[in-house]
C-alpha positions as CSV (number, residue, x, y, z in Angstrom):
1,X,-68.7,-26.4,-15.9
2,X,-69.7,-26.4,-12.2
3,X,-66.7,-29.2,-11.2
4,X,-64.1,-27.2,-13.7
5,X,-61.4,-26.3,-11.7
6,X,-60.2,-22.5,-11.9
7,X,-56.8,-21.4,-12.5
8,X,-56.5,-20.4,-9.1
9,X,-57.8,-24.1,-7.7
10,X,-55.3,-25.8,-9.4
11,X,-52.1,-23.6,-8.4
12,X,-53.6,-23.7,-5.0
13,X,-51.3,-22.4,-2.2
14,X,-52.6,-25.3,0.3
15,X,-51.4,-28.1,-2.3
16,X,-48.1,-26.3,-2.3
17,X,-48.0,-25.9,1.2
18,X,-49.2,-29.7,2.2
19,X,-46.2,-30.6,-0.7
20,X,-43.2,-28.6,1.4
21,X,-44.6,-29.3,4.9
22,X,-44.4,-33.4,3.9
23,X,-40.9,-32.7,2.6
24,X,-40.2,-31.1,5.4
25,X,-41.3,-33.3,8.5
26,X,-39.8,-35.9,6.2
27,X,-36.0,-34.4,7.0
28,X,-37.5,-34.3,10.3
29,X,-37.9,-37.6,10.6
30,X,-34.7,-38.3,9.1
31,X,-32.5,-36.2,11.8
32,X,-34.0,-38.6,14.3
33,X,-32.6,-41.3,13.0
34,X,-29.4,-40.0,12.7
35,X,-26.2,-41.9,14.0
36,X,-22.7,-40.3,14.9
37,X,-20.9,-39.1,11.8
38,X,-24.1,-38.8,9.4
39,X,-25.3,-35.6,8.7
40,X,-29.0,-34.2,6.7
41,X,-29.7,-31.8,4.7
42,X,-32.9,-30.0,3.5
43,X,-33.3,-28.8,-0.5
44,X,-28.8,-28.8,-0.5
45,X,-28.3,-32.2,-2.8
46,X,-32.1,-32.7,-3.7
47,X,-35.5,-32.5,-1.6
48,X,-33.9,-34.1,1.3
49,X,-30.2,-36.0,1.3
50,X,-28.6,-37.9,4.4
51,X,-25.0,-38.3,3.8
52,X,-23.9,-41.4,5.8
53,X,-20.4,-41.0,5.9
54,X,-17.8,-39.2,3.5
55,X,-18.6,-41.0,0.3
56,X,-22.3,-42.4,0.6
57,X,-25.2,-40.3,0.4
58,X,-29.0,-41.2,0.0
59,X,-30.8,-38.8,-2.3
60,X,-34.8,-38.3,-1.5
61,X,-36.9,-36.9,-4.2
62,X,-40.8,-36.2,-2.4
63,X,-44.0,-36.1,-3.7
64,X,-46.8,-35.4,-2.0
65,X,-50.4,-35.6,-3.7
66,X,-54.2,-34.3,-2.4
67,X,-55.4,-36.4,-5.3
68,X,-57.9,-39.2,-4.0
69,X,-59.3,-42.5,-5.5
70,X,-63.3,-43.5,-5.1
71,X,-62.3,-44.8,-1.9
72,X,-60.8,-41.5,-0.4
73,X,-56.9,-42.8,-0.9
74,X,-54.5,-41.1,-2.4
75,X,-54.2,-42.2,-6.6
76,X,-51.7,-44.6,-7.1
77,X,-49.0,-43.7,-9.0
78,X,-48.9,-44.9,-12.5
79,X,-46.5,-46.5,-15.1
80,X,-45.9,-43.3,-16.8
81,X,-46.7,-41.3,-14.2
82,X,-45.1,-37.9,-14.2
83,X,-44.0,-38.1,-10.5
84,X,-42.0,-41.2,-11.1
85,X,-40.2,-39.7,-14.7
86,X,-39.7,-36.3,-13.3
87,X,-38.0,-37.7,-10.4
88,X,-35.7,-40.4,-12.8
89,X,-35.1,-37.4,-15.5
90,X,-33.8,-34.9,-12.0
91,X,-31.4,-37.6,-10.9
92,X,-30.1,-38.1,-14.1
93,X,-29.1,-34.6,-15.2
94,X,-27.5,-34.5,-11.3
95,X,-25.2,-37.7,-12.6
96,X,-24.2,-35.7,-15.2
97,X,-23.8,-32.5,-13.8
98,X,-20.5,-30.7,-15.3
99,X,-20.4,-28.1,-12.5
100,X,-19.7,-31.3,-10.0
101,X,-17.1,-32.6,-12.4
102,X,-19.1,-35.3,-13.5
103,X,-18.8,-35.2,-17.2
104,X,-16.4,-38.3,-17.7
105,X,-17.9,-41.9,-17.1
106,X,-15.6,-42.7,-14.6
107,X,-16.8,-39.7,-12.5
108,X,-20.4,-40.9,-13.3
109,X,-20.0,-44.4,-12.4
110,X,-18.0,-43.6,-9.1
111,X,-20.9,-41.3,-7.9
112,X,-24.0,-43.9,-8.8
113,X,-22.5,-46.9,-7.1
114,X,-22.1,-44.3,-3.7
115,X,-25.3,-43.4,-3.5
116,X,-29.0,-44.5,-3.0
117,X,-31.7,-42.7,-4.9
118,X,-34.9,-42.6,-2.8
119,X,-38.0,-41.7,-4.2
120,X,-41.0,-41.3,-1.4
121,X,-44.7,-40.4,-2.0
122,X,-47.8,-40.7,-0.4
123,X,-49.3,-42.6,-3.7
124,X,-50.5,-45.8,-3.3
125,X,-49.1,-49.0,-5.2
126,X,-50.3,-49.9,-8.6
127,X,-50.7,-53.3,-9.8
128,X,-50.7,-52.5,-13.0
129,X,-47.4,-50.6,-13.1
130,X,-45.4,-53.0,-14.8
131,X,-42.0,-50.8,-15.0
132,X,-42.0,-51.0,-10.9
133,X,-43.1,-54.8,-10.9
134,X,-39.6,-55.0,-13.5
135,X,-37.5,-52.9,-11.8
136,X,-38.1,-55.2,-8.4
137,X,-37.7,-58.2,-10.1
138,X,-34.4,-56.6,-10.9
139,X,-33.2,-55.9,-7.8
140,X,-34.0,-59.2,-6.5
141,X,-31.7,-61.0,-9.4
142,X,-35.2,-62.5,-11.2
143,X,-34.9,-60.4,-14.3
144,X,-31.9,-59.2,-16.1
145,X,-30.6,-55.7,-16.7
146,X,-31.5,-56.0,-20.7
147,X,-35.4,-57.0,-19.2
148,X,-35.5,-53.7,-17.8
149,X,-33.9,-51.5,-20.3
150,X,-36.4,-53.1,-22.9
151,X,-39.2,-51.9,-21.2
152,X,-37.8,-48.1,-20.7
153,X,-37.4,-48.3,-24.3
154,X,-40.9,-49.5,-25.1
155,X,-42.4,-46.8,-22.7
156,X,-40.8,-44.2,-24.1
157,X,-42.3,-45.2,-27.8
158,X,-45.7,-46.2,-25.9
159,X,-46.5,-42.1,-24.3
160,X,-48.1,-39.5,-25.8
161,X,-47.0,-37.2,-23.4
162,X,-43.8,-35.2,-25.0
163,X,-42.8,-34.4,-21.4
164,X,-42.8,-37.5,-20.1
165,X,-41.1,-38.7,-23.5
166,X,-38.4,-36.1,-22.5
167,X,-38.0,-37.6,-19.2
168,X,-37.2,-40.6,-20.1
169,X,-35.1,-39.5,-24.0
170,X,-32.9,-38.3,-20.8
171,X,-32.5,-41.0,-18.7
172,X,-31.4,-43.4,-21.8
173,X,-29.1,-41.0,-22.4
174,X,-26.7,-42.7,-19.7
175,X,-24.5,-44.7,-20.7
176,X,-25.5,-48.3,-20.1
177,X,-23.6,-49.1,-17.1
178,X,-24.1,-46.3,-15.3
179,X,-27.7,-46.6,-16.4
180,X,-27.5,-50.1,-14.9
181,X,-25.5,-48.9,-11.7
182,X,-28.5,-46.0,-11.4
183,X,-31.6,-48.8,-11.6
184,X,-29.2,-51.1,-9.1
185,X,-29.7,-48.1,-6.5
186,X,-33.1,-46.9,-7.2
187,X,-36.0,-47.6,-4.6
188,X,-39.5,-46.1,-4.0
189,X,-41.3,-46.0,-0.8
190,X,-44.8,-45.0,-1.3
191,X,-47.7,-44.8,0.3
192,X,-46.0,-42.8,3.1
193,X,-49.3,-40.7,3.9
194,X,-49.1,-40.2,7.8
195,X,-45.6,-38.6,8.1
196,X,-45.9,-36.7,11.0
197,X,-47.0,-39.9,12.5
198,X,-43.6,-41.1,12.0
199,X,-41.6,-38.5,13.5
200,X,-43.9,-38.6,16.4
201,X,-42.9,-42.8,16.3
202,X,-39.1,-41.9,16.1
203,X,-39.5,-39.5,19.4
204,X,-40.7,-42.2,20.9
205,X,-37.7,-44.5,19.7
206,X,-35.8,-41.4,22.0
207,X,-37.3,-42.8,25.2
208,X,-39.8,-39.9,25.8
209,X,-42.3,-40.5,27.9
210,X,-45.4,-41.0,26.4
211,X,-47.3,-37.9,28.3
212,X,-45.0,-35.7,27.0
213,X,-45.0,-36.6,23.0
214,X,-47.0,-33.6,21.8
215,X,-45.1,-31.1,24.0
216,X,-41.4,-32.6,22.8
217,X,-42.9,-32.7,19.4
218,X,-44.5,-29.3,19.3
219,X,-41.2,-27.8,21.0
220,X,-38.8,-29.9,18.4
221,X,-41.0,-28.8,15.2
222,X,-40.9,-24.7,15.9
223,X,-37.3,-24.4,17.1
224,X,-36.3,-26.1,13.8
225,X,-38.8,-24.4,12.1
226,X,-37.1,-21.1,13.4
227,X,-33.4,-22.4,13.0
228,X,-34.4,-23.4,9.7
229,X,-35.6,-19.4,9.0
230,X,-32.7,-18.5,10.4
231,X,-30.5,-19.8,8.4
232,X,-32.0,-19.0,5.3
233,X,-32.1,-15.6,6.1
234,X,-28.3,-15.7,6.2
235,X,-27.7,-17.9,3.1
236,X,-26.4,-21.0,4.4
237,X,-27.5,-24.5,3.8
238,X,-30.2,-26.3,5.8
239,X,-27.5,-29.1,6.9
240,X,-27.5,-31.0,10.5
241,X,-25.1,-33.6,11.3
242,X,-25.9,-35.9,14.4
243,X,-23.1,-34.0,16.6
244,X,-25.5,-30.6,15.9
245,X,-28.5,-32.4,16.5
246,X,-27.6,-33.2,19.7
247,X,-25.8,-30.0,20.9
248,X,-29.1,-27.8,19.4
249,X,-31.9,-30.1,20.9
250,X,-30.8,-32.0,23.4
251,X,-32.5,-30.2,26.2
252,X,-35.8,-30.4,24.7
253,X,-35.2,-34.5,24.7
254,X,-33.9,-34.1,28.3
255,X,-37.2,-32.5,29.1
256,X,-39.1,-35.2,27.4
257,X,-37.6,-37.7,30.1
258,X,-37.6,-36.0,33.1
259,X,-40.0,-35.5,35.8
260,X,-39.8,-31.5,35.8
261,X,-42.5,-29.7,34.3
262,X,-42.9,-28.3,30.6
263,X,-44.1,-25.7,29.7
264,X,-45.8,-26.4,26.1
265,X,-46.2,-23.6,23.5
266,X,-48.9,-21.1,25.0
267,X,-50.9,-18.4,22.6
268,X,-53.3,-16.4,25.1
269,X,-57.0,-15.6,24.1
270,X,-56.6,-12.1,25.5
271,X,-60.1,-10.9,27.0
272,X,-61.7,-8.2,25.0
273,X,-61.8,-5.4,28.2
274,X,-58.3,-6.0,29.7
275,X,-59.1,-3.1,32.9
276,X,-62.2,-5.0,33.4
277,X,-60.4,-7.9,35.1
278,X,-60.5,-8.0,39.3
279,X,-57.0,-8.4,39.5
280,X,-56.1,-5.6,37.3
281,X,-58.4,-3.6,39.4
282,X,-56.8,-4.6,42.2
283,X,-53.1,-3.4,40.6
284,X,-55.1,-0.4,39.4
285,X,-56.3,0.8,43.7
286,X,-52.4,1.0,44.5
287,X,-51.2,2.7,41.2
288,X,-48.9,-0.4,40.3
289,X,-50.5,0.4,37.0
290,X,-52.6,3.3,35.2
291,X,-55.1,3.5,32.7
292,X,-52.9,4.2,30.3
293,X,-50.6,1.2,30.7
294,X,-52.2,-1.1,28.2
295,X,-49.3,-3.0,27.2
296,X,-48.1,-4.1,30.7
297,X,-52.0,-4.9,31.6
298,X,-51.4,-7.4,28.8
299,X,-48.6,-8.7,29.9
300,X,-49.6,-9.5,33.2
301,X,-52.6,-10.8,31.6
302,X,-51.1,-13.6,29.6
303,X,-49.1,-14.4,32.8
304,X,-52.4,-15.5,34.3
305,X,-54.0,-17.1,31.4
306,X,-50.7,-18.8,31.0
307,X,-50.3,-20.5,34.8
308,X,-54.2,-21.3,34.4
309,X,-53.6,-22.9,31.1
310,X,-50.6,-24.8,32.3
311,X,-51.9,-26.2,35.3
312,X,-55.3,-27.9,33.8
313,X,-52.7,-29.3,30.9
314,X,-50.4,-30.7,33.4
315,X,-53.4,-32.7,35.1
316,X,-54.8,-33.6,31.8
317,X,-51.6,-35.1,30.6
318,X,-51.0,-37.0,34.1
319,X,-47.6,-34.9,34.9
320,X,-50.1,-33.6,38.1
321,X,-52.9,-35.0,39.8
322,X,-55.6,-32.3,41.2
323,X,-54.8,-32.2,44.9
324,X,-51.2,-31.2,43.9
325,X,-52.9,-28.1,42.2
326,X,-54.9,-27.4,45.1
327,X,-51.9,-28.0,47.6
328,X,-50.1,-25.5,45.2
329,X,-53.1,-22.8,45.4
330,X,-53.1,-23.4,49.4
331,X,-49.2,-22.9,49.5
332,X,-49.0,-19.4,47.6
333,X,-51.8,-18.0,49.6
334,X,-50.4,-18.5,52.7
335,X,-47.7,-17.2,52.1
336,X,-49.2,-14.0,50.6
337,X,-51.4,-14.0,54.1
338,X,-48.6,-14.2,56.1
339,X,-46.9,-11.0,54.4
340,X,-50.2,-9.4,54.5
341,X,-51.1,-9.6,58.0
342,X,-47.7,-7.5,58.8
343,X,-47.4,-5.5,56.0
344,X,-49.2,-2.6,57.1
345,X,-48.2,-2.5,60.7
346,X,-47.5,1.4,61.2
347,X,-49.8,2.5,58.6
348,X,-51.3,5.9,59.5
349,X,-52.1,7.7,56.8
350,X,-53.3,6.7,52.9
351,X,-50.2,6.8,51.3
352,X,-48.3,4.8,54.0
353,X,-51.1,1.9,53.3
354,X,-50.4,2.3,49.3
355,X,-46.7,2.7,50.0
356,X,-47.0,-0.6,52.2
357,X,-49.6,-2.5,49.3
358,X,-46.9,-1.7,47.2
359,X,-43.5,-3.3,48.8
360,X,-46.0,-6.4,49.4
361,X,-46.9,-7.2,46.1
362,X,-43.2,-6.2,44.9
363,X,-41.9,-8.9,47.6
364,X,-44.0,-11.5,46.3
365,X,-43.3,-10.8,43.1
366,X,-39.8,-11.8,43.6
367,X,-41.1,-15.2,44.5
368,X,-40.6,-17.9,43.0
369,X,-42.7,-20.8,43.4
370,X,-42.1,-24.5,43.2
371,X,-44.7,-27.5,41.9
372,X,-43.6,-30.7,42.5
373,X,-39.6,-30.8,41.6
374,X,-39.9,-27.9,39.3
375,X,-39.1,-24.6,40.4
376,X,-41.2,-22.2,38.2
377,X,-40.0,-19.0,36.3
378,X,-41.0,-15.4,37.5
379,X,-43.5,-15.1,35.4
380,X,-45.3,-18.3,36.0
381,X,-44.9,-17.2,39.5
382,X,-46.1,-13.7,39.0
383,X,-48.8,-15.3,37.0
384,X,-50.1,-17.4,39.9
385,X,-50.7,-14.0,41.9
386,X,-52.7,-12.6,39.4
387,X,-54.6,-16.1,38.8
388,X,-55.5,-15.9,43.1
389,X,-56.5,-12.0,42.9
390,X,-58.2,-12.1,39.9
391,X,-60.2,-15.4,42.0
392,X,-60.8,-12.8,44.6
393,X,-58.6,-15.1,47.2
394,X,-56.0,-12.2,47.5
395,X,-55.1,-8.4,46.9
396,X,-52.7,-5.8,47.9
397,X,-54.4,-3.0,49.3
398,X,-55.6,-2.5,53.4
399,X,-59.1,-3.0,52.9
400,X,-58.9,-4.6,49.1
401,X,-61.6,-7.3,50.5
402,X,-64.0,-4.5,50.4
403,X,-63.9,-3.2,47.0
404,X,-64.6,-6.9,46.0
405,X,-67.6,-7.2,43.2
């Protein structure tokens, strides 16, 4: 009883979850290797279709399993394996379908020679799956058409398994030639396990430098996660022809090859007493903030995190080299030193001084710095003052040096 499963283990949300996210970076995959004038689509014609021109599509059924042999690979998938009859039975009811005017056998035949039928899993081969061993012998002229149609038949009076019998009743219910013009366009490409290993091999087919891979992959997966949402949301149909492709995401490609820094997706580990900080304390002596101002304290917060978390990643992924960082470091305070030593010229009385602090760190924050050829955004630039005051290398009041902990 102790390795029973429970109801809840077998509808696991995970095995869902891994199911639609392999589907998914699978039409990812395939928008990368789109050409001019093909378009694909997510969950529109089946799991994942790529219509190659006006008339010829490629249908992709996916499945994805967590099931694993003695040697920790995925089970192979079987002769009568529900996978493979499911798959066959879908494609069979979508040759027929009346509501595409596909009751006729001309209609049938015209739409099974114009299109491939793909079926793609992570399951490993089977030696002993004599149906697959047929149908390839079939496709490479060595067996004929009757061969194959035998052995449907004889499976079909072979299971015990009245769903997989259903599955296949179905299938033989095509006529024979478009039966025969179905098996002539079937294929299977299994043990596809690592599939975000292959989109991350297509990217690289874009000419993106190497360093940047994660970063152009990261940035590519959530905006067309997003888009994806998006369009949902609204009710249309998860489609993207090559022309979109390139108008959407061309700039995140164009990052991928240049020389300009990018900035990679950034979630802050915010620390747990935000006034606490040296630089906030700093912002706190001139009244650029209060107490009370929790949510801009944040902000400014991840600003610094986010310049300190950039520049280690840059070095780590070779885009910059260490003295650069320091050189960068070197150029911003000097240039905060130089405002600072004439800012409070004049200064007589306490709120002169905090009036003065205050059009200094307001002139710097209008700065925007450059590293290497990449001019960087305000708050990148904001967030590199906060990174040096928070170091205890600058500040904004007269005599902030002495209020230093």
């Amino acid at each position: 009883m102790a390795n029973e499963k429970s109801f809840t283990d077998k509808t696991s949300a995970d095995d869902k979850s891994i199911g639609f996210d392999y589907q998914y970076y699978y039409f990812l995959d395939r928008i990368l290797n789109l050409k001019p004038g093909q378009s694909v689509g997510l969950e529109v014609k089946d799991d994942v279709h790529t219509a190659l021109n006006a008339d010829f599509n490629i249908l992709v059924q996916l499945k994805h399993t967590v099931q694993s042999n003695a040697k920790g690979e995925p089970i192979a998938l079987t002769e009568l394996d529900s996978d493979l009859w499911k798959t066959l039975f879908n494609w069979s009811q979508v040759i027929t379908d009346s509501a595409e005017g596909r009751e006729t056998f001309g209609a049938q035949m015209r739409f099974v020679e114009n299109t491939r039928f793909l079926l793609v899993s992570n399951k490993s081969h089977s030696k002993s799956n004599q149906f697959l061993q047929i149908l390839d012998q079939f496709h490479a002229g060595e067996e004929d058409f009757e061969q194959l149609l035998g052995h449907l038949k004889f499976l079909n009076g072979k299971t015990a398994d009245d769903g997989i019998r259903g599955y296949i009743d179905a299938v033989l219910k095509l006529s024979p030639d478009v039966l025969k013009a179905f098996f002539v366009n079937v294929r299977l490409e299994l043990e596809l396990d690592d599939i975000i290993g292959r989109v991350k091999v297509s990217l690289l087919a874009k000419i993106i430098d190497t360093d940047k891979l994660e970063t152009v992959f990261s940035r590519l997966d959530s905006n067309i996660r997003t888009d994806n949402f998006i369009a949902i949301k609204r009710g249309e149909s998860i489609v993207i022809s090559f022309d979109d492709f390139m108008k959407r995401y061309k700039r995140i490609f164009d990052d991928g090859r240049t020389k300009k820094l990018v900035y990679p997706k950034f979630t802050p580990e915010l620390p747990d007493d935000i006034f606490a900080q040296k630089f906030i304390k700093r912002l706190l002596e001139i009244g650029d903030i209060t107490d009370s101002d929790e949510e801009l304290a944040i902000d400014y917060t991840t600003y610094k995190l986010r310049i300190s978390r950039y520049l280690e990643q840059w070095v780590q992924e070779g885009d910059l080299v260490r003295d650069e960082i320091e050189n960068f470091h070197e150029e911003v305070f000097v240039r905060w030193r130089n405002e600072f030593r004439v800012a409070f010229r004049g200064c007589n009385s306490p709120q002169q001084i905090i009036d003065a602090a205050m059009d200094l760190l307001m002139t710097l924050r209008r700065d925007q710095f450059s590293l290497g050829e990449t001019e960087l955004t305000t708050t990148l630039s904001n967030g590199e003052l906060y990174y040096l005051s928070d170091a205890g290398q600058i500040g904004w009041h007269k005599d902030w040096s002495g209020n230093e902990q």
